[in-house]
C-alpha positions in Angstrom: 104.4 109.3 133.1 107.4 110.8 134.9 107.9 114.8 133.9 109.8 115.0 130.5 113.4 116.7 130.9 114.0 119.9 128.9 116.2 118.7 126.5 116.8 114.9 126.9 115.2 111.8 124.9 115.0 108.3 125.5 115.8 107.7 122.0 119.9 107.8 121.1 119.9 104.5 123.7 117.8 102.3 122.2 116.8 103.1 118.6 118.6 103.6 115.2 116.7 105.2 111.9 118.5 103.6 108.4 118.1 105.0 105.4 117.7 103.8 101.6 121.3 104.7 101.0 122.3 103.0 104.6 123.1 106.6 106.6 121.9 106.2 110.5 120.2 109.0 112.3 119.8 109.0 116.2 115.9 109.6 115.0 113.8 110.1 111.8 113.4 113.6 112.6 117.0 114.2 113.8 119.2 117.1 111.2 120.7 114.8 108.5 123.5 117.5 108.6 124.8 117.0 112.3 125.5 113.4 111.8 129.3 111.9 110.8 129.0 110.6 107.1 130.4 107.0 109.3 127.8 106.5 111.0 126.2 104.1 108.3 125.7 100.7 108.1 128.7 99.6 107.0 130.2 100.5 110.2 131.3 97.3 112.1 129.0 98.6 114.8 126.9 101.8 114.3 124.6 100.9 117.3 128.0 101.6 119.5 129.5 104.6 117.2 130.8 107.3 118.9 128.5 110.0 117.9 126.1 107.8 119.7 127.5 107.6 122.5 128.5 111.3 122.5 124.5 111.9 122.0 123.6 109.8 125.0 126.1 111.6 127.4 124.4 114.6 126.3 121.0 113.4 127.2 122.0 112.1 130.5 123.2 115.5 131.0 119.8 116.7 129.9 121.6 119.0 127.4 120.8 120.8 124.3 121.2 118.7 121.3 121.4 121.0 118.1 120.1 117.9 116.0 117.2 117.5 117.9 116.0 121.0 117.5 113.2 119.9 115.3 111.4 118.6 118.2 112.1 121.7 120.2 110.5 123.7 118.1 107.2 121.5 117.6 107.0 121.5 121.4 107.3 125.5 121.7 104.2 125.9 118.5 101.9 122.7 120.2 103.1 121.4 123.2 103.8 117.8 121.5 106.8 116.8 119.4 108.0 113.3 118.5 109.8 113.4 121.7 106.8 113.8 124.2 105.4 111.7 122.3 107.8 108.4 122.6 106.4 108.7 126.3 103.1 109.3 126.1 100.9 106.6 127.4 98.3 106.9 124.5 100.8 106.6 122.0 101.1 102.8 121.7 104.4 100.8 123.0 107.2 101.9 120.9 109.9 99.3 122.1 111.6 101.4 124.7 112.1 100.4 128.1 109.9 101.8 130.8 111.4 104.2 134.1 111.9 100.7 135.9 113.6 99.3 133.3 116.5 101.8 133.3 115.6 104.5 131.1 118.7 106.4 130.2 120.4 104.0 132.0 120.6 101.3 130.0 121.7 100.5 126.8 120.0 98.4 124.4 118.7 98.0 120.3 115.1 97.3 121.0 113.7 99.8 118.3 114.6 100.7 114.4 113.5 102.4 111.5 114.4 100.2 109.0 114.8 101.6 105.2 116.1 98.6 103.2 116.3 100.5 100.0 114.9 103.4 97.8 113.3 100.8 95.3 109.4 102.4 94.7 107.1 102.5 92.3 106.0 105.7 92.6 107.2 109.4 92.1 105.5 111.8 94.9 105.7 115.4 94.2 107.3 116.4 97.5 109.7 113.0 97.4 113.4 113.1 95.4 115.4 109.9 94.1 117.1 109.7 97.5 113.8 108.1 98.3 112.7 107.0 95.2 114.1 104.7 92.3 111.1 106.1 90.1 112.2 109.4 90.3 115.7 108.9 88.5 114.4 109.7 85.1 112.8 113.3 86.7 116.2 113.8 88.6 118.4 113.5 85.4 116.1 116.1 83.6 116.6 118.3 86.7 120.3 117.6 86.6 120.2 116.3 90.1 122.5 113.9 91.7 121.3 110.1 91.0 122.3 108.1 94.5 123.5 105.0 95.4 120.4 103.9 97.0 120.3 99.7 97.2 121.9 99.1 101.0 124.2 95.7 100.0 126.6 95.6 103.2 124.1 95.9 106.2 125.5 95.5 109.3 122.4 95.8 111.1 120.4 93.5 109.2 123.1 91.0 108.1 125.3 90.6 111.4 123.2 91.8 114.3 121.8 89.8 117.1 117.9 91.3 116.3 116.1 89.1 118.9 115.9 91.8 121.3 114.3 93.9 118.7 110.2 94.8 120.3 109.9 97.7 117.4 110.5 97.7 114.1 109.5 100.6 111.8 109.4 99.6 108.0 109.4 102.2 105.1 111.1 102.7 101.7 111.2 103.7 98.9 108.1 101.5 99.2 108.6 98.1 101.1 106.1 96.0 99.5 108.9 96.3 96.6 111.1 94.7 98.8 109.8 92.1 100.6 112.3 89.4 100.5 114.3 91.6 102.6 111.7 92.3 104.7 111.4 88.2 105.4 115.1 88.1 106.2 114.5 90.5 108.8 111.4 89.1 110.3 112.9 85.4 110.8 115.9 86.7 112.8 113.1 88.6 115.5 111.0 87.3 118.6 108.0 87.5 116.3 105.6 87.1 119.6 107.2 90.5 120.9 107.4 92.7 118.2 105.4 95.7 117.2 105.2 96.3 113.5 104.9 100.3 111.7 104.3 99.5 108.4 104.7 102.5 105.8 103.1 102.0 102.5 101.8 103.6 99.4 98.8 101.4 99.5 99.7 100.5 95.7 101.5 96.8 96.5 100.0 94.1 99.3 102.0 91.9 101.1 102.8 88.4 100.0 101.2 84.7 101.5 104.9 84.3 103.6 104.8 87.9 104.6 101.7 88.5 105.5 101.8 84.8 107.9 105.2 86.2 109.4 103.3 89.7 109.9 100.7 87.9 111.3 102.5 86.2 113.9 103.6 89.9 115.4 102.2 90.9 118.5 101.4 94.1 117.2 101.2 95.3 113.1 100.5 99.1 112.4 99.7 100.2 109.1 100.6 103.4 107.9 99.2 104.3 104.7 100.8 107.3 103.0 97.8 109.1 101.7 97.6 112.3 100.9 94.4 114.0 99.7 91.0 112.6 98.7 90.7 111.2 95.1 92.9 112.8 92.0 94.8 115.1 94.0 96.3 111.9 95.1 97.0 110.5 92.2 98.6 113.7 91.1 100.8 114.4 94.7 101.7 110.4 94.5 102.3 110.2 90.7 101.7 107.3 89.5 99.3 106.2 92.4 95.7 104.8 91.4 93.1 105.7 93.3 90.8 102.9 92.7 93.9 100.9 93.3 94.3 102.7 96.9 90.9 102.7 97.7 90.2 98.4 96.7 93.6 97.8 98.8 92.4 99.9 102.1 89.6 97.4 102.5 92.4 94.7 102.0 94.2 96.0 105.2 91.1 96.8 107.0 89.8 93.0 106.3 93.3 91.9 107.4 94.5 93.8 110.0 93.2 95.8 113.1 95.2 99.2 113.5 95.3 101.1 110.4 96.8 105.3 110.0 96.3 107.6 107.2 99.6 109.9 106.8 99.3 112.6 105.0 101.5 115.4 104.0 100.1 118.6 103.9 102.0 120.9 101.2 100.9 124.2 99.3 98.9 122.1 96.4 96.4 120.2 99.2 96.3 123.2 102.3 92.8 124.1 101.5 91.6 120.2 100.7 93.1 118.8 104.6 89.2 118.8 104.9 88.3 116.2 102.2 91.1 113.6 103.3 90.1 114.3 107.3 86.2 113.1 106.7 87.1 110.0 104.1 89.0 108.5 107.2 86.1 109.2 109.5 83.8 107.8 106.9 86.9 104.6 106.7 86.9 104.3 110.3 90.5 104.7 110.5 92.8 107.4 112.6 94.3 110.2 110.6 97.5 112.0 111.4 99.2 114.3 109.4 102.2 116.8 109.2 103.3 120.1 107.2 105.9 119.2 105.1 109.0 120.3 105.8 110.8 119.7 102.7 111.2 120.4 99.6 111.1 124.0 101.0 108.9 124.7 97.7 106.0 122.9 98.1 105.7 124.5 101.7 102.4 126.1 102.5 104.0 129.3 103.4 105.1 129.8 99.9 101.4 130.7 99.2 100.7 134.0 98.0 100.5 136.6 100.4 97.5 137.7 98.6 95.9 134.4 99.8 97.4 134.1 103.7 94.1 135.2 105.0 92.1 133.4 103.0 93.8 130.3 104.2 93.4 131.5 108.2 90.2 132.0 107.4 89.8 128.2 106.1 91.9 126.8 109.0 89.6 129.2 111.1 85.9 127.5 109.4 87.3 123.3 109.6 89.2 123.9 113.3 86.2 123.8 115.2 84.7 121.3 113.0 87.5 118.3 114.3 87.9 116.8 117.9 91.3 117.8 119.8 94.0 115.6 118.0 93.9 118.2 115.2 94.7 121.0 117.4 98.3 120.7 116.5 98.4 120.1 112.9 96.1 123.1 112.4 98.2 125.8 114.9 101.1 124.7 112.5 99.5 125.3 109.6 98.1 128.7 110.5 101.5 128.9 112.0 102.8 128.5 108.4 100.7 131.5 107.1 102.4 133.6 109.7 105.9 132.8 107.9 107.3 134.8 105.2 107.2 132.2 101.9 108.3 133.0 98.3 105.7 132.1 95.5 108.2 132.6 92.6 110.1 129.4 94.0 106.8 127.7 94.4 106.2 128.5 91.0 109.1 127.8 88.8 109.4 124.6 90.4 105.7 123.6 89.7 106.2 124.9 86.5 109.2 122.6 85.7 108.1 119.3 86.9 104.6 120.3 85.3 106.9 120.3 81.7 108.6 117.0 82.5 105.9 115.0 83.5 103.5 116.8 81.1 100.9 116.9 83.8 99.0 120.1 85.4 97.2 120.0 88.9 94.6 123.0 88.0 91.5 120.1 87.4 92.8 118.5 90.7 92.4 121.6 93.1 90.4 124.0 90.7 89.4 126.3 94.2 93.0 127.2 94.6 94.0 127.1 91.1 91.5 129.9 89.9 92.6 131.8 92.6 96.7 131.5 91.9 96.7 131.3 88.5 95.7 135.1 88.1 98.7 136.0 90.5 101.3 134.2 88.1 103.1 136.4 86.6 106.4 136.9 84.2 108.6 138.0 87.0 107.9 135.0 88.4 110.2 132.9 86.3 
């Protein structure tokens, strides 16, 4: 692997990320605020927009990228960030071209995120009807914004030449809701060249045709979007199953070779990253996950400061417990202790979705329920 530049990524030339209401990002992890409102898929070309082009001149240049600063910062706390990453060697072949092939040089849609909708089934604490069709009825109550979130007009899908496409990452809403789409996709690809990231809730399985077109790929990667052990699922994932999830893991282990476990690490599942860690060990699949970033509630550093060192020491007791992969996630979470949170916003957003949904988590995390509840008080609200 050639040395990384400071600031530049392979990305901008070879890669869009679409989302449910057809916006493009240079990334997935690239601010949704830097980017032209344009750049969507009812451009007649977004691949070619020039934003992107602005974005690759400033890689080239090896120059700060204010939208990229996510990754910066990752790389500052662990050393790793989605961009070192995309280059590692043991991170799998994610459809860009290699130092010999032109890197930088060249321009050319080999790799997408592909979002074909916001259609899903379920309701996830941390998710919002962006995202989510399910979560409409929540949002009203809220009195949030209801999007547009069904892409019609897709340029990308619809009027693009995809047989140059060696990467295709496909999430939602959840795309087992929308697998016709998903079909119309595959048939326009090199099947025998493409590498698959499929991103599911685990609640929905694929179809006879989908699963013969997946199984043609040269590569399929299933990411299952789990995130705790048992109930606490069920309750982060609302209206997940877990007998559901667990029947329909052994479908995709019986069916397909390289499976992930993502998880999202908030406030209500901190202390709990244990349980979820040793039932994919126990599973025999790899485990990856990531504090969440958003909503800025349900972020671990909204904890009580009464309970910051009781988390470090946690972190502290499991750390040396797990091989090196972990390093990162747990410097960021002890990193997240470190930051100054606010438990009333924690708390009267908890409180409200508690109302709506007439659900409560304290029988799904009772250790750091009996410990918050006591600190919940009046002023809070």
């Amino acid at each position: 692997m050639s040395k990384l530049p400071k600031h530049a990524c392979v990305m901008p030339f070879h890669h869009m990320a679409m989302r449910p209401d057809g916006q493009i990002f240079p990334c997935c992890v690239f601010d949704q605020d830097d980017v032209p409102k344009d750049l969507n898929v009812s451009h007649h070309d977004p691949f070619n927009h020039e934003y992107m082009n602005y974005l690759r001149q400033k890689m080239l240049n090896d120059e700060y990228v204010h939208g990229c600063r996510k990754c910066y910062e990752d790389e500052k706390h662990s050393a790793r960030s989605m961009r070192t990453d995309l280059v590692a060697p043991w991170t799998g072949d994610f459809g860009l071209p290699t130092v010999e092939e032109g890197r930088g040089k060249v321009k050319k849609l080999t790799n997408i995120d592909l979002a074909l909708s916001n259609v899903c089934n379920n309701k996830c604490r941390m998710c919002m009807p962006s995202l989510s069709t399910h979560w409409y009825s929540d949002a009203k109550k809220l009195g949030m914004e209801i999007p547009r979130g069904v892409v019609t007009d897709n340029t990308i899908v619809d009027d693009y030449d995809l047989s140059d496409l060696r990467f295709i990452k496909v999430l939602g809403g959840e795309p087992m809701m929308e697998q016709a789409k998903l079909k119309k996709v595959l048939k326009k690809c090199t099947l025998e060249n493409i590498t698959i990231l499929l991103v599911t809730n685990v609640s929905i399985l694929p179809d006879e045709e989908l699963l013969s077109l997946l199984k043609q790929c040269n590569k399929v990667n299933i990411d299952l979007s789990i995130d705790s052990y048992g109930t606490l699922n069920d309750f982060l994932r609302k209206d997940s199953d877990w007998t559901n999830v667990y029947n329909n893991i052994q479908w995709y282990k019986q069916n397909f070779e390289n499976i992930n476990v993502h998880s999202a690490i908030s406030i209500y599942n901190a202390n709990k990253l244990h349980e979820i860690i040793d039932f994919c060990a126990e599973q025999g699949l790899w485990h990856e996950c990531v504090v969440v970033d958003g909503p800025k509630w349900m972020q671990p550093r909204n904890m009580p400061e009464q309970l910051k060192s009781w988390m470090k020491e946690y972190i502290d007791s499991i750390s040396s417990k797990y091989d090196i992969r972990y390093k990162k996630i747990f410097n960021l979470l002890r990193n997240e202790m470190n930051v100054e949170g606010d438990f009333g916003l924690f708390v009267r957003n908890d409180s409200k979705l508690n109302k709506i949904r007439n659900e409560h988590w304290m029988a799904k995390n009772e250790e750091l329920w009996n410990k918050i509840e006591p600190l919940i008080t009046p002023e809070l609200f």
